[in-house]
N, C-alpha and C positions, 0 to 999 in steps of 0.2 A: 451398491451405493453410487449416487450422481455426484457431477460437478456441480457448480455453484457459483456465478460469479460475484464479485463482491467490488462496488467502487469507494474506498475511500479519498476523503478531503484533509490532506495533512497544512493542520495550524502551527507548526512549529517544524523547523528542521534543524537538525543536533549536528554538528561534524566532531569526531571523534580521533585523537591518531595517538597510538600506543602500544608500548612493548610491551608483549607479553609472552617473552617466554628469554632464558637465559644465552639463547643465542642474538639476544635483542633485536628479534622479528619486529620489525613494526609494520603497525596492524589500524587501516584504514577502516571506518565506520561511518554510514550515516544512519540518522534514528531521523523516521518520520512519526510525529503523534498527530491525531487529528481524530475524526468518526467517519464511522461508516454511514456516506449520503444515500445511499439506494444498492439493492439487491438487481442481477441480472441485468446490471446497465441501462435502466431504464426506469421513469417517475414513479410508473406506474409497478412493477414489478414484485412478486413475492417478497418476503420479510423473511430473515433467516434469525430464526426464533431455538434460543438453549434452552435446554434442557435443564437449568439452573433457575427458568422462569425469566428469563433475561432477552431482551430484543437487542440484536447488532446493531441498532444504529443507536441503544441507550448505553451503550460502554464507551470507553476512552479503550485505543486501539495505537500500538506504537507497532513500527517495522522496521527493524534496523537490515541494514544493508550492508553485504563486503565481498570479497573475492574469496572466500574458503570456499573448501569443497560442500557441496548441499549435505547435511547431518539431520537426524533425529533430533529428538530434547535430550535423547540418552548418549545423543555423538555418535551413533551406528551410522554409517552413507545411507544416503535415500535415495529410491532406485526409482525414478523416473520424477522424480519431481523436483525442484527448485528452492525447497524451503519449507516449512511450518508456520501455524498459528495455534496458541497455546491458549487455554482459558484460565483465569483466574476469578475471584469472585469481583466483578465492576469490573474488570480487563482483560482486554484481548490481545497477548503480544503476539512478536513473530521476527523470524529472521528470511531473507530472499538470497541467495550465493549468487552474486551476478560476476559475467565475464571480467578481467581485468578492464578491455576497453569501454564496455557498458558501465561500468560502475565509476569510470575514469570520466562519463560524458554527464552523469547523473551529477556526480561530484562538483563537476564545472558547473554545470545549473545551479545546481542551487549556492554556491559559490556566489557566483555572479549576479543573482537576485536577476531582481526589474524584469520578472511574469508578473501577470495579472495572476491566475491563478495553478494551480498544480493539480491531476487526479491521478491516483492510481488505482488500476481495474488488475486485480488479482482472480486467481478459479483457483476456489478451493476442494476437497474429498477428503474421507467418505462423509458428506451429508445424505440427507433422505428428503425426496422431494415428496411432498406430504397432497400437492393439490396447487393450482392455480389462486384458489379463495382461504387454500389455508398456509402457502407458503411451503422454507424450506426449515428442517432442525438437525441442529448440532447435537448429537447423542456427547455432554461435554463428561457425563462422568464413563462412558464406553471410549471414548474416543477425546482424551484432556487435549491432545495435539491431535489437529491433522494435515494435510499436506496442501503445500501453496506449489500446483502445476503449471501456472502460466504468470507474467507480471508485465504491465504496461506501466512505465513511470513516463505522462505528460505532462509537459510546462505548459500555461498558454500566455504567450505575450502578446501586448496590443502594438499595433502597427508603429513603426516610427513615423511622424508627421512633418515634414518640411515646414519652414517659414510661412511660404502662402497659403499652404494647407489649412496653419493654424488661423492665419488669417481671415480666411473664408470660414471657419467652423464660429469665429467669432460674430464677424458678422451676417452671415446666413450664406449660403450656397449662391444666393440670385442678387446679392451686395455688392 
């Protein structure tokens, strides 16, 4: 079975803080919801097509984020990978284990707003790479969960503009 990469575009971002458990652990979370904008990081690229009859970029897709150790759906450790995405029928969740300081800088982003826009490019397994003109598929009733091996969370913000900056942008460049 191949990798797969997968960009989503998260519309909404959730922050989370909560004990849960009787030594009152508290437990930092972020949940990204959004769709999946393109397969293989690029326009043009394969469609990663379920098994359920269902296309990745026609589901609603959340990813919550936190510092525990990478798990199964069943809590078992996952052994070289970072996380899961799990199918349900119309959704596709998932969880990413990011370092203390990575999910410390994530947290501050989206904290602090004022990006233009956010993407993140995950690689998922085991998919099947089926063809160039037929795409890739998620066998979802063999494989409900499968593993998130890589994850890139980017913000993108537009430049900050000086006074005369703005000035010229108003009145044209040669003004």
């Amino acid at each position: 079975m191949a990798h797969c990469a997968i960009r989503m575009r998260p519309t909404t971002w959730s922050h989370y803080i909560s004990r849960h458990d009787r030594l009152k652990t508290v437990g930092w979370q972020l949940r990204a919801l959004g769709r999946v904008e393109n397969i293989n990081l690029s326009d043009n690229g394969p469609t990663l097509h379920l098994t359920s009859g269902e296309e990745i970029e026609d589901v609603k897709i959340y990813l919550d984020f936190d510092t525990s150790e990478p798990t199964n759906i069943d809590g078992t450790p996952l052994e070289s990978a970072i996380g899961c995405l799990h199918h349900d029928v119309g959704l596709v969740g998932g969880w990413i284990s990011l370092g203390t300081n990575d999910f410390s800088e994530v947290w501050e982003q989206v904290r602090q707003g004022e990006y233009s826009d956010c993407l993140i490019d995950i690689t998922v397994r085991p998919v099947e790479f089926l063809g160039q003109d037929t795409g890739w598929k998620w066998d979802v009733v063999t494989h409900q969960a499968i593993q998130i091996t890589k994850a890139v969370v980017q913000f993108v913000r537009m430049p900050v503009t000086t006074k005369s900056e703005q000035a010229k942008q108003k009145r044209g460049w040669f003004g």
